[in-house]
N, C-alpha and C positions, 0 to 999 in steps of 0.2 A: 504493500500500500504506500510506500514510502514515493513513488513516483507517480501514484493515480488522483489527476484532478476530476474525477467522476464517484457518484457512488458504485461498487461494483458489488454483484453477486458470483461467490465462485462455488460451483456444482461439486463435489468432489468423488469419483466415481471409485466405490472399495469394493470389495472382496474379503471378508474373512478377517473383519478391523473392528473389534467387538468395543474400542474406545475410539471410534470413529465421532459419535454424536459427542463425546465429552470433549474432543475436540474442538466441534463446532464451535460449542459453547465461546469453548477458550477463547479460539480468534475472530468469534461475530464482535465488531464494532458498529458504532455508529458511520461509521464509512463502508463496513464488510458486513456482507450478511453470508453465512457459508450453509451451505446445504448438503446433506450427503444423500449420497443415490447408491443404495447399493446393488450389487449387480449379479447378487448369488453364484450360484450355479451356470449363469450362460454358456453354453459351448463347452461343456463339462465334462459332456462325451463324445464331443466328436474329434478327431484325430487330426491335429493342426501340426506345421511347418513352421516353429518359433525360434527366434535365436537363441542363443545359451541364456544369454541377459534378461531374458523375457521372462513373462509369465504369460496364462489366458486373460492378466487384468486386461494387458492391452489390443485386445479384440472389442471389448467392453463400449470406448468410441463410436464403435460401430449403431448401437443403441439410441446416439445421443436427439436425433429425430424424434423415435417414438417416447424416449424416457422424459424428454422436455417438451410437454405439447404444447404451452402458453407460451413459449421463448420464442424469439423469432431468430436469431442470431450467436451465435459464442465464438469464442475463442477458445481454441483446444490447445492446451499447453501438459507436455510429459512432464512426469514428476524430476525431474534430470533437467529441467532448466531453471534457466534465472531471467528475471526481466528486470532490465536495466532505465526502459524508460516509459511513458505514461503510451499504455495501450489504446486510448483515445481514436488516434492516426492511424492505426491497424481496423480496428472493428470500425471506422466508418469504407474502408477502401470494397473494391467492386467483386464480386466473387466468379464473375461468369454465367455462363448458361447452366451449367450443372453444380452450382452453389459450395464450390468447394476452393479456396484460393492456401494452396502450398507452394514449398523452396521444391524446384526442381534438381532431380539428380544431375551433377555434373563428371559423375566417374564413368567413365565408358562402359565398364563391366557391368555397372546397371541401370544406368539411362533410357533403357527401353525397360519396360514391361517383359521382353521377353527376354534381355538378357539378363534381367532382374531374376527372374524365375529359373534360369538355370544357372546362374552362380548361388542362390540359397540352393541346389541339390535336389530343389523338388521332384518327385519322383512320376509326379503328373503332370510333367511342364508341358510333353507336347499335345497330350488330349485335351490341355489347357487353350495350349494355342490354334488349335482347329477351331475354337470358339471366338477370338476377338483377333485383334491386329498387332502384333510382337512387336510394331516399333513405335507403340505407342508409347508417351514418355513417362517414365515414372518418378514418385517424388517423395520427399520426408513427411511422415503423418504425423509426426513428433511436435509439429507446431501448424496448426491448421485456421483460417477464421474459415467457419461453415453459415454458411446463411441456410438454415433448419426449416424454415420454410418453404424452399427452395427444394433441398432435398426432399421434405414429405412429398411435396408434388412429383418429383421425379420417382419415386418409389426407392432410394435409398438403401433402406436399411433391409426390404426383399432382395433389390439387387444383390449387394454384398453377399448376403446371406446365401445366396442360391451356390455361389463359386465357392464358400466356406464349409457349406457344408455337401457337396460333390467331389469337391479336392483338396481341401484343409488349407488353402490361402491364409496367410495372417494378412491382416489389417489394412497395412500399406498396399499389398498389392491387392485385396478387395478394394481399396479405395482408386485407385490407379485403374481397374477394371472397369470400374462402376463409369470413371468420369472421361472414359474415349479419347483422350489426349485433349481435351478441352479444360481442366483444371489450371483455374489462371493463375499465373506465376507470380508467388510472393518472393521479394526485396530479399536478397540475400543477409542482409543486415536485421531482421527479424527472425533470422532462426540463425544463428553462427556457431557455427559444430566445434567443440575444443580439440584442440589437435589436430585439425585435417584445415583448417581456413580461419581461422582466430587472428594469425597473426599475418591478414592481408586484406583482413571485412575492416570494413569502418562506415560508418557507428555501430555500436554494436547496440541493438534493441534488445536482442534476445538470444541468452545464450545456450550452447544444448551441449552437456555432456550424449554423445548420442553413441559411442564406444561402448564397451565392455568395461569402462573405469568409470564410474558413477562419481558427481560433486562433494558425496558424502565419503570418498573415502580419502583419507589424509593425503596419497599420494599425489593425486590426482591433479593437472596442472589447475590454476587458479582457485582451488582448494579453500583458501583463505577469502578472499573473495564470497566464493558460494557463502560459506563459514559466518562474513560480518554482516549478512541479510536473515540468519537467522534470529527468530525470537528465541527470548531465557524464556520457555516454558514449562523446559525438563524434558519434554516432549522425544524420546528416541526414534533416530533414523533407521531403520529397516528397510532396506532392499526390496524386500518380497510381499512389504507388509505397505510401503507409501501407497498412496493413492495417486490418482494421474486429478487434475487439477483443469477447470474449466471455467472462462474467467467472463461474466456478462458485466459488460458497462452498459447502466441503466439512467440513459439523459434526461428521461422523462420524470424523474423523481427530482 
């Protein structure tokens, strides 16, 4: 909150965080109102293609349509970043035709859709790709603004859903499916990955441990940093156990 001239409400999406609501509590201000959504069981049994780093929290996204019907709009932010300046200037920008605006991939090995799918190893890449177009571009779901209305009219959260549970897609590439190479391209300076482009973004808006080395652990570059945004709440960081973090600035209040 230290950077938001808005009131903002942030959705927080958990799994199996039995001190989730005592949370709430904690950091609802007269400036925050925090909400928890949890998200059970989703996709519990079906058979997904996740990184090591991962868990099923983050397929959970995929939900945020139907689990927020009053919302028009959010910002989806992973638990693994920081935001550096007043999100204002992100949530009013244009989202596209398919209501989805991410950082696109610029590594060659997974700038498309389909070379995205066979660098993770999937094992149903090519019955994947008799179905959509392999050079479609793919992009980071770790920092997303989704216009939610948008999406329910396109059908969103079926779409995803139908390649999730057919072929265990995680996340990113259900989203990257869903949006036909039409997801319009957010500002590299709003998602800046530590370690691969940190030290050549500028401004940095928003930062993304998006590695296998998470902000909470000592090593980790800018470490200290993540570190002096945290609150004295006592509050313990767990890997397995944060929640992913979804941030509505609400003008209208």
């Amino acid at each position: 909150m230290i950077n938001s001239t808005e009131y903002v409400k942030a959705h927080i999406l958990v799994r199996d965080v039995p001190q989730a609501k005592q949370w709430a509590d904690i950091f609802s201000t007269e400036a925050l109102q925090v909400d928890i959504i949890d998200c059970g069981s989703f996709l519990a049994d079906v058979k997904l293609y996740l990184a090591s780093n991962t868990t099923r929290s983050t397929m959970d996204r995929l939900l945020l349509p139907s689990a927020l019907p009053g919302v028009d709009r959010v910002i989806y932010l992973d638990i693994d970043t920081l935001v550096l300046s007043d999100l204002k200037e992100l949530y009013s920008q244009d989202t596209g035709p398919v209501g989805l605006k991410a950082k696109r991939s610029k590594n060659p090995h997974v700038a498309t859709i389909g070379n995205s799918l066979r660098a993770w190893g999937h094992d149903n890449c090519e019955q994947i790709l008799d179905h959509i177009d392999g050079k479609w571009p793919s992009f980071n779901a770790g920092v997303m603004l989704m216009d939610l209305e948008c999406l329910r009219q396109c059908d969103f959260t079926a779409k995803t859903m139908r390649y999730v549970h057919e072929f265990g897609v995680n996340d990113q590439h259900a989203c990257a499916i869903y949006a036909e190479g039409r997801c319009a391209p957010l500002a590299p300076s709003w998602n800046v990955f530590i370690g691969s482009d940190h030290d050549r973004t500028t401004p940095w808006h928003i930062l993304h441990w998006a590695g296998s080395v998470k902000p909470w652990t000592p090593t980790a570059a800018l470490h200290e940093m993540w570190l002096s945004y945290q609150p004295n709440h006592g509050v313990s960081c767990q890997n397995s156990r944060m929640p992913r973090v979804i941030e509505t600035l609400d003008s209208m209040k």
